[in-house]
C-alpha positions in Angstrom: 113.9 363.2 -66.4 110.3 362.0 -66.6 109.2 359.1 -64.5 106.6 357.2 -66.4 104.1 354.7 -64.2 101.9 352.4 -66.5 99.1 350.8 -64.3 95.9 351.7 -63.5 94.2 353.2 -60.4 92.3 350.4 -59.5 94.8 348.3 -58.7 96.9 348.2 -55.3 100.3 348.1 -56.5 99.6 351.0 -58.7 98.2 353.0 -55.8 101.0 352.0 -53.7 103.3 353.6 -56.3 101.2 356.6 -57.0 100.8 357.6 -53.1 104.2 357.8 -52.7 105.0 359.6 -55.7 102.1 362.0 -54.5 103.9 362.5 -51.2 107.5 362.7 -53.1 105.8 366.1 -54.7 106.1 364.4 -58.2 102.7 364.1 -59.6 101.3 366.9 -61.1 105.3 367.7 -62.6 106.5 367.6 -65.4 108.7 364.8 -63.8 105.7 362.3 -63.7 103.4 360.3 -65.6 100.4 357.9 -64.8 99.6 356.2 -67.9 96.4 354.0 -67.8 96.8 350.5 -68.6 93.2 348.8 -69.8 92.7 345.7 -67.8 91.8 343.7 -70.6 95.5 344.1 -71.6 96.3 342.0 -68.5 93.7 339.6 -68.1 93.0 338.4 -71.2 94.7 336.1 -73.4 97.0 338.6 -75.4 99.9 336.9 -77.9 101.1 340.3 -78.7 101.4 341.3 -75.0 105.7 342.8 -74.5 106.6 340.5 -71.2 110.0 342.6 -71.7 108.4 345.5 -69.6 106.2 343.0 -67.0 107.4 339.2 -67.0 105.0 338.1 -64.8 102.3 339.9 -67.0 100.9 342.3 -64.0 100.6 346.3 -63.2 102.4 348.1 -62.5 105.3 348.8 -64.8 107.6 352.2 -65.1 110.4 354.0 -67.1 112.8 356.5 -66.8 112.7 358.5 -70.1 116.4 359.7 -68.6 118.5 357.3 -68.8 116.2 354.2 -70.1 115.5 352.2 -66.9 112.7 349.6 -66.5 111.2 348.3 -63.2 108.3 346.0 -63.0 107.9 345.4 -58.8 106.4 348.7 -57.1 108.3 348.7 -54.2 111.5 348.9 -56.7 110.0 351.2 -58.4 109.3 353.9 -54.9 112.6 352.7 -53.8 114.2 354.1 -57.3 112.3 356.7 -57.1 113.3 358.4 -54.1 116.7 358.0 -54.0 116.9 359.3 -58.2 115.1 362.5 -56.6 117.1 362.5 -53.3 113.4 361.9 -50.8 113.5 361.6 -47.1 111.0 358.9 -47.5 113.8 356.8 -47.5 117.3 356.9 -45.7 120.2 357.4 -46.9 122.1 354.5 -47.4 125.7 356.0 -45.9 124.0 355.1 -42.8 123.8 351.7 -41.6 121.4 352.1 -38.5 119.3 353.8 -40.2 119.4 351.8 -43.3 119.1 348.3 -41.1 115.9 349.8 -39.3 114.1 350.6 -42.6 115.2 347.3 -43.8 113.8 346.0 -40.7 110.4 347.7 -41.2 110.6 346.7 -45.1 110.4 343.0 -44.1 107.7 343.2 -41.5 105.1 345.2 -44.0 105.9 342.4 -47.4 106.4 339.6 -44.7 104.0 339.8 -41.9 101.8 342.2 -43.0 101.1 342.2 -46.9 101.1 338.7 -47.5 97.9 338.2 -45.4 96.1 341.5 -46.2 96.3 340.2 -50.1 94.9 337.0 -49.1 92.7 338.2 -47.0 91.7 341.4 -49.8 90.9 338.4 -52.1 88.8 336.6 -49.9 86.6 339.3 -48.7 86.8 341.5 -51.9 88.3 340.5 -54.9 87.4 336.9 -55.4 83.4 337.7 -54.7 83.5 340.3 -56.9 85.7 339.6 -60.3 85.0 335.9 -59.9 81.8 335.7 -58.2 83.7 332.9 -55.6 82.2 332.6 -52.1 84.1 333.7 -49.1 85.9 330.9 -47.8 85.6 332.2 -43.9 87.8 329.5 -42.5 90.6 331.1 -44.3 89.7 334.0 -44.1 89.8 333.7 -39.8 93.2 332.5 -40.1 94.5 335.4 -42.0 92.8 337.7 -39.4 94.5 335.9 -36.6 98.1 336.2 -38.4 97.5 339.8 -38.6 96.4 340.4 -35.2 99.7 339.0 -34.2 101.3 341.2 -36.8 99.4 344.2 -34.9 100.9 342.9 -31.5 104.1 343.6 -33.0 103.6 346.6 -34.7 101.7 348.0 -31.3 105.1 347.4 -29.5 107.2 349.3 -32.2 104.6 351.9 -32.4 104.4 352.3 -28.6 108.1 353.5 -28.9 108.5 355.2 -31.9 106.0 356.8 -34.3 106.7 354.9 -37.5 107.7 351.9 -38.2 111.2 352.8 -39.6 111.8 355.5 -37.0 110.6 359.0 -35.8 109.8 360.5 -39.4 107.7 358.7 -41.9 109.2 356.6 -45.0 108.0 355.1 -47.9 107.5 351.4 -46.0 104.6 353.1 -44.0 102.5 354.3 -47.1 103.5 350.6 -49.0 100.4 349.4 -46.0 97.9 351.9 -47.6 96.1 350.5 -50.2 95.5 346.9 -49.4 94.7 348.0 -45.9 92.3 350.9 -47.3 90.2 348.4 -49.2 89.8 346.5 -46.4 89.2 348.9 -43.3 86.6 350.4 -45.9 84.5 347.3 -45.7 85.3 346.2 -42.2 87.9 343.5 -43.0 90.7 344.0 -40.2 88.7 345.9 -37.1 91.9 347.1 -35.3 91.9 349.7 -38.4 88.3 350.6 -38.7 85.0 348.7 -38.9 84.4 350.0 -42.0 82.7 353.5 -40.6 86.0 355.4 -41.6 85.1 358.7 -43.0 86.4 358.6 -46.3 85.4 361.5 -49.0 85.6 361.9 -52.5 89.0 364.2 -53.9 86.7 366.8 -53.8 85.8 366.7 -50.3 82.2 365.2 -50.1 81.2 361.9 -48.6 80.9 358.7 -50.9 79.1 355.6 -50.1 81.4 352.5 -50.6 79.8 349.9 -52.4 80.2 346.7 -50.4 80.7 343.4 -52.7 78.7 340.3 -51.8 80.0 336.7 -51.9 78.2 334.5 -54.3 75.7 333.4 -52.1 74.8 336.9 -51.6 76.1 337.0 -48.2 78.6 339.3 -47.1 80.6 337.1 -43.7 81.7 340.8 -42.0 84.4 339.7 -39.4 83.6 340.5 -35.6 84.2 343.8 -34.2 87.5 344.1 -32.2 87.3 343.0 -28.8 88.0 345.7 -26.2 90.3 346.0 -23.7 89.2 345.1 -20.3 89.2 348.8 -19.3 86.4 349.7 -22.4 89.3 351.1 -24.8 89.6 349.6 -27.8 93.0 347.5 -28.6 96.2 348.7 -30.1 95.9 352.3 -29.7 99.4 353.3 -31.1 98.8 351.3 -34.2 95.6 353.0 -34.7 97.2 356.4 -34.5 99.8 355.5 -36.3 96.9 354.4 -39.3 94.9 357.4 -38.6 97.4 359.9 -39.4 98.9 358.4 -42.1 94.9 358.7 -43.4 95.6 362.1 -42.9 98.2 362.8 -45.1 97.4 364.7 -48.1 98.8 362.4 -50.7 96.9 359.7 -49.1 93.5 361.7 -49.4 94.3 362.5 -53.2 94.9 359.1 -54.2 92.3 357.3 -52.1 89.3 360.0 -52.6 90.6 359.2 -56.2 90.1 355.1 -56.2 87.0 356.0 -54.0 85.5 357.9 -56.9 86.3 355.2 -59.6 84.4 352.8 -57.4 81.2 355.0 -57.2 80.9 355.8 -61.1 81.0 351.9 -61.3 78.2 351.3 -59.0 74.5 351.2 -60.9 72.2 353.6 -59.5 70.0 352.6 -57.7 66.0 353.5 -58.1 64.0 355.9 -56.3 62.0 354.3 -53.5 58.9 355.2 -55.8 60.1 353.0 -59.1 60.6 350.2 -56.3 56.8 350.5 -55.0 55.6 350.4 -58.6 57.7 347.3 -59.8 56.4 345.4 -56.8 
């Protein structure tokens, strides 16, 4: 058996795939395989491109070399993956609390909580820098305010239990990382970081995070959380709950990994003497 992911690092849905199979113990096995997919492949024009193994022409795409099967979505693709290899990321499916809970926790993450962080991703991130399109802050606002009510939510579950599926950590947890990642990195959703997080290269040492502009060469940062009226700062279960899923050591791996594909592509920058002499 050989599990065979085609995508590229870069991209969420690729992360998503690879952190969990980092935290099913598969990468670095014989078992698994990350092959890079080029993005001009996807976003260019491309007769010859196979829509037999992506339809909707996006990453990422896998295979199992066992028994032939092809999957295109990544959250079939975790899904497949850990019940082929028997994970306790995900329950098992003789058990119909258990099952309805996770399924439960599955809707709130692609419903309430993914569908405004990849707006909101494109908005702050993607759209000023692969299209060079000004924020549009109005929408931006409103897809800050749906996901404070999504945190309201989440703070309630969290409050009682310490995932969102339950007591033990699943797959539907790590499916928030890497949209969420992007954005706590450059301030985009406060309740999980103003963008001070201490993230580190996969080798331990601290990387700078180079922070996109808008076209306009502004950068509209949203406004700090609002604290409590004792001082603290809100939602403190979800933070925890964000924190130590940080913590983990597949998420480390794979996001000290992104981290360091996003400093090789930042130009350096010249020594405060070159600057003096070009003025």
């Amino acid at each position: 058996m050989v599990f065979v992911l085609y995508g590229n690092i870069m991209a969420t849905h690729t992360r998503l795939v690879y952190i969990c199979a980092q935290e099913m113990g598969l990468v670095g096995t014989p078992a698994f395989e990350l092959r890079n997919v080029e993005w001009s492949e996807i976003l260019c024009p491309n007769e010859k491109f196979d829509y037999n193994k992506s339809p909707f022409k996006r990453i990422p795409w896998f295979e199992d070399t066992e028994n032939g099967v092809k999957l295109f979505e990544s959250r079939a693709i975790v899904k497949y993956m850990a019940m082929k290899t028997n994970s306790p990321l995900i329950p098992k499916y003789d058990d119909p609390v258990q099952v309805a809970n996770f399924e439960v926790a599955c809707s709130l993450e692609l419903g309430d909580f993914t569908t405004y962080t990849k707006m909101l991703l494109y908005k702050l991130v993607h759209g000023p820098m692969a299209h060079q399109k000004p924020t549009d802050e109005v929408l931006a606002k409103s897809y800050r305010e749906a996901l404070d009510r999504t945190f309201q939510g989440y703070e309630r579950i969290l409050s009682k239990q310490k995932y969102l599926a339950g007591d033990e950590l699943t797959v539907v947890d790590l499916f928030h990382i890497p949209s969420a990642h992007w954005l706590a990195m450059v301030g985009g959703i406060p309740p999980l970081g103003e963008g001070t997080l201490p993230f580190t290269k996969s080798d331990g040492t601290p990387a700078a995070i180079p922070i996109p502009k808008a076209a306009d060469g502004t950068w509209p940062l949203p406004h700090p959380a609002t604290a409590q009226t004792d001082g603290t700062l809100p939602f403190p279960h979800l933070r925890e709950w964000w924190k130590n899923l940080l913590e983990l050591d597949s998420v480390k791996k794979v996001n000290g990994q992104f981290i360091e594909i996003m400093q090789s592509m930042v130009p350096p920058q010249p020594h405060r003497e070159e600057q003096e002499q070009a003025k």
